[in-house]
C-alpha positions as CSV (number, residue, x, y, z in Angstrom):
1,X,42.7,-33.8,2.0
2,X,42.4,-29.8,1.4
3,X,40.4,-27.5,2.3
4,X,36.5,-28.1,3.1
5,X,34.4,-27.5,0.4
6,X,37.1,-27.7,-2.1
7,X,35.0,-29.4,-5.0
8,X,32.5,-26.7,-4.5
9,X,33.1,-24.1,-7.7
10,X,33.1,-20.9,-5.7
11,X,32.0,-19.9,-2.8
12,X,29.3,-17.8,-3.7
13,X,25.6,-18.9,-3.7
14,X,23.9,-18.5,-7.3
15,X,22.1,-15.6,-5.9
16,X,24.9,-13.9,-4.4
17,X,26.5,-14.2,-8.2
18,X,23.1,-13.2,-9.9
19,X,23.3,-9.9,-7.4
20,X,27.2,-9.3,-8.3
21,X,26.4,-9.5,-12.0
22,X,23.6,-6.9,-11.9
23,X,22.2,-8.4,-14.9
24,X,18.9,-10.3,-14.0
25,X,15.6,-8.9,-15.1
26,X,13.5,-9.4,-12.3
27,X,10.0,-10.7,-13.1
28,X,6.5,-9.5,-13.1
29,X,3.8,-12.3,-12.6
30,X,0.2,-11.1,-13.1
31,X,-0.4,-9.2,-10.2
32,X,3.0,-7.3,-10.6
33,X,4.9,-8.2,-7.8
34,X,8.6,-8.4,-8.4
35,X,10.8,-11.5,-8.0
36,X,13.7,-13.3,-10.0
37,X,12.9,-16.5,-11.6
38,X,14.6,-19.7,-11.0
39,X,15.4,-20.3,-14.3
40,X,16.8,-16.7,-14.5
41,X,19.4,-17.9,-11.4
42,X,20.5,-21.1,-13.5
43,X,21.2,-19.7,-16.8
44,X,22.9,-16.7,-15.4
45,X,25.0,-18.3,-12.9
46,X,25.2,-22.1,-13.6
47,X,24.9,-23.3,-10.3
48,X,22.2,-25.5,-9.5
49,X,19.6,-24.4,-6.3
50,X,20.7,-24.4,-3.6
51,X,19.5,-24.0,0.2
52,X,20.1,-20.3,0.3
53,X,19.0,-19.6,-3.8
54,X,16.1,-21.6,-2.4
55,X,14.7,-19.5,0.6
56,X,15.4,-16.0,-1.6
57,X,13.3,-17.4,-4.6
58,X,10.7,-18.8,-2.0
59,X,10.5,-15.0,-1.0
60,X,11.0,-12.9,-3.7
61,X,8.0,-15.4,-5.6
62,X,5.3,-15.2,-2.6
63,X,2.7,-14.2,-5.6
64,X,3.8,-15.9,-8.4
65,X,1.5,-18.6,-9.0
66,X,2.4,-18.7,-13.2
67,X,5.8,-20.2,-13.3
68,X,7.1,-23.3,-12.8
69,X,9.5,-24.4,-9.5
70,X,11.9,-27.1,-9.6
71,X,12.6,-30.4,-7.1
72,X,15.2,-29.2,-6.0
73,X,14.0,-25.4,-5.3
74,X,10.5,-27.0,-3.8
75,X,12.7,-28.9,-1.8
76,X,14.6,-26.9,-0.5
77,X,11.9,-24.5,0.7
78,X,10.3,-27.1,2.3
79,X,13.2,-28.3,4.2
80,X,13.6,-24.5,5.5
81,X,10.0,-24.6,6.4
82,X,10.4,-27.3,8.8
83,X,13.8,-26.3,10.2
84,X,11.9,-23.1,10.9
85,X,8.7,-24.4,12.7
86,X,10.4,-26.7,14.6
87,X,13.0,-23.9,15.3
88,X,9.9,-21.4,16.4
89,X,8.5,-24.4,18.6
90,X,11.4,-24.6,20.5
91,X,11.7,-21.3,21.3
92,X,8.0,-20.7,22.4
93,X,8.3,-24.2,24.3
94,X,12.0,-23.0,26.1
95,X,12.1,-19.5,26.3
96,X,8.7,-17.3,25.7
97,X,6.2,-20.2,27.2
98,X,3.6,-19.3,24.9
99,X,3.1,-19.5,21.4
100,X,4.6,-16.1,20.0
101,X,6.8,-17.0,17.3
102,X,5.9,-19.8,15.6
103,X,2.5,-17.9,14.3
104,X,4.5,-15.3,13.3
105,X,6.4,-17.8,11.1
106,X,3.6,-19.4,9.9
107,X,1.9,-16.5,8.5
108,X,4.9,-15.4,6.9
109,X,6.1,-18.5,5.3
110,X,2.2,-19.6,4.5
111,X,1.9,-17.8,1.2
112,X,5.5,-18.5,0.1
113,X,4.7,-22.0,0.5
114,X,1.5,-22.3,-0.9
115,X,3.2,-20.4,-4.4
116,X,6.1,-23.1,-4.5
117,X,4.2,-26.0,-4.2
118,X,1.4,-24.3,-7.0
119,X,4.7,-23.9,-9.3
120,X,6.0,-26.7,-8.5
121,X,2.6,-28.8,-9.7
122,X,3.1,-26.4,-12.7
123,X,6.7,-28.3,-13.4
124,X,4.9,-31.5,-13.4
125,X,2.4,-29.9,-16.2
126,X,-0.7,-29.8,-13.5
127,X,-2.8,-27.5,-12.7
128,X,-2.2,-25.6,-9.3
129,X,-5.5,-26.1,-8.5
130,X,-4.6,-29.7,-7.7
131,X,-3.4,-28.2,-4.1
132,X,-6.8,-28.5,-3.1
133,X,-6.3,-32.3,-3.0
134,X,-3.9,-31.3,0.4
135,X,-8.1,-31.2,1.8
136,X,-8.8,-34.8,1.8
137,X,-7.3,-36.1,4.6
138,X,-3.9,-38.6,4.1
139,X,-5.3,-39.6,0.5
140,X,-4.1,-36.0,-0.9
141,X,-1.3,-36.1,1.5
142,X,0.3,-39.3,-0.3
143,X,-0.5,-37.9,-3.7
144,X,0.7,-34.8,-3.4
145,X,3.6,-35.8,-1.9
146,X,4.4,-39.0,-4.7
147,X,3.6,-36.3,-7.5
148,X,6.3,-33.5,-6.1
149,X,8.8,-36.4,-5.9
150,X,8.5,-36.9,-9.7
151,X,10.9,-35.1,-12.2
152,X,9.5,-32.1,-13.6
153,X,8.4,-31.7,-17.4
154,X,11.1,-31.7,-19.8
155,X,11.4,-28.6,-22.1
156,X,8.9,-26.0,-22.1
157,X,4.8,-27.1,-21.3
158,X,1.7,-24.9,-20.9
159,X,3.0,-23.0,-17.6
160,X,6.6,-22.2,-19.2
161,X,10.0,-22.6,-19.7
162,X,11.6,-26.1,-17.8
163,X,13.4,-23.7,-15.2
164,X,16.5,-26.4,-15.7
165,X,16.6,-26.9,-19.4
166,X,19.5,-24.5,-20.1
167,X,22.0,-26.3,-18.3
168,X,21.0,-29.7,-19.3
169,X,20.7,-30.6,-15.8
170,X,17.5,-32.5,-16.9
């Protein structure tokens, strides 16, 4: 059968590649902090997002609420997100006995999360301020949550460029 992983092109993550290169322009959003773009990782490396790509662009983006995020990257985050919470619960619960290090995780992966899912209502060509519906209890839940399921915008809308549009992974 071969070796694991085999139809994987490469072992290297997208961002791993992008770093090799040397060739990304990192961004500026309006309030000047620094981070690379998920569209910038696709078209420069031609892998799709992955877990890893994922969690660095989650980071690296904490302030950018201007771009657009796609499925897979809001995905992604959120799936590291939960891993981590439930990972931080279980070591206050099994080792510490008091909650220690699940606040610390969810102060630093609040902001982060907030900007994905802002960017990632900017894919679908809505406004980030329709976060705010996350306030009405299970109703914005379920809307929020059928809305991120939906492919993003093709081609470029009022927020920017489709982040996948370059690879016609669309």
């Amino acid at each position: 059968m071969g070796r694991l992983g085999s139809g994987f092109n490469g072992a290297r993550s997208a961002a791993e590649r992008l770093r090799k290169d040397g060739d990304a322009q990192p961004s500026r959003d309006a309030a000047g902090a620094r981070g690379v773009r998920s569209a910038e990782v696709l078209e420069r490396t031609g892998v799709l997002m992955g877990f890893g790509d994922a969690i660095k662009l989650g980071f690296s983006n904490y302030v950018n609420f201007t771009d657009r995020a796609s499925r897979s990257e809001y995905w992604y985050w959120y799936l590291f997100a939960a891993l981590g919470l439930l990972a931080t619960a279980l070591v206050d619960s099994a080792i510490v006995g008091r909650p220690v290090t699940y606040p610390l995780f969810v102060l630093a992966t609040f902001l982060p999360s907030l900007s994905v899912a802002v960017r990632r209502l900017h894919d679908l060509n809505h406004s980030g301020w329709w976060i705010l519906l996350a306030l009405i209890p299970l109703v914005g839940d379920i809307i929020l949550l059928i809305w991120f399921c939906f492919k993003g915008t093709d081609g470029p809308n009022r927020f920017g460029a489709d982040p996948l549009a370059r690879l016609g992974a669309n």
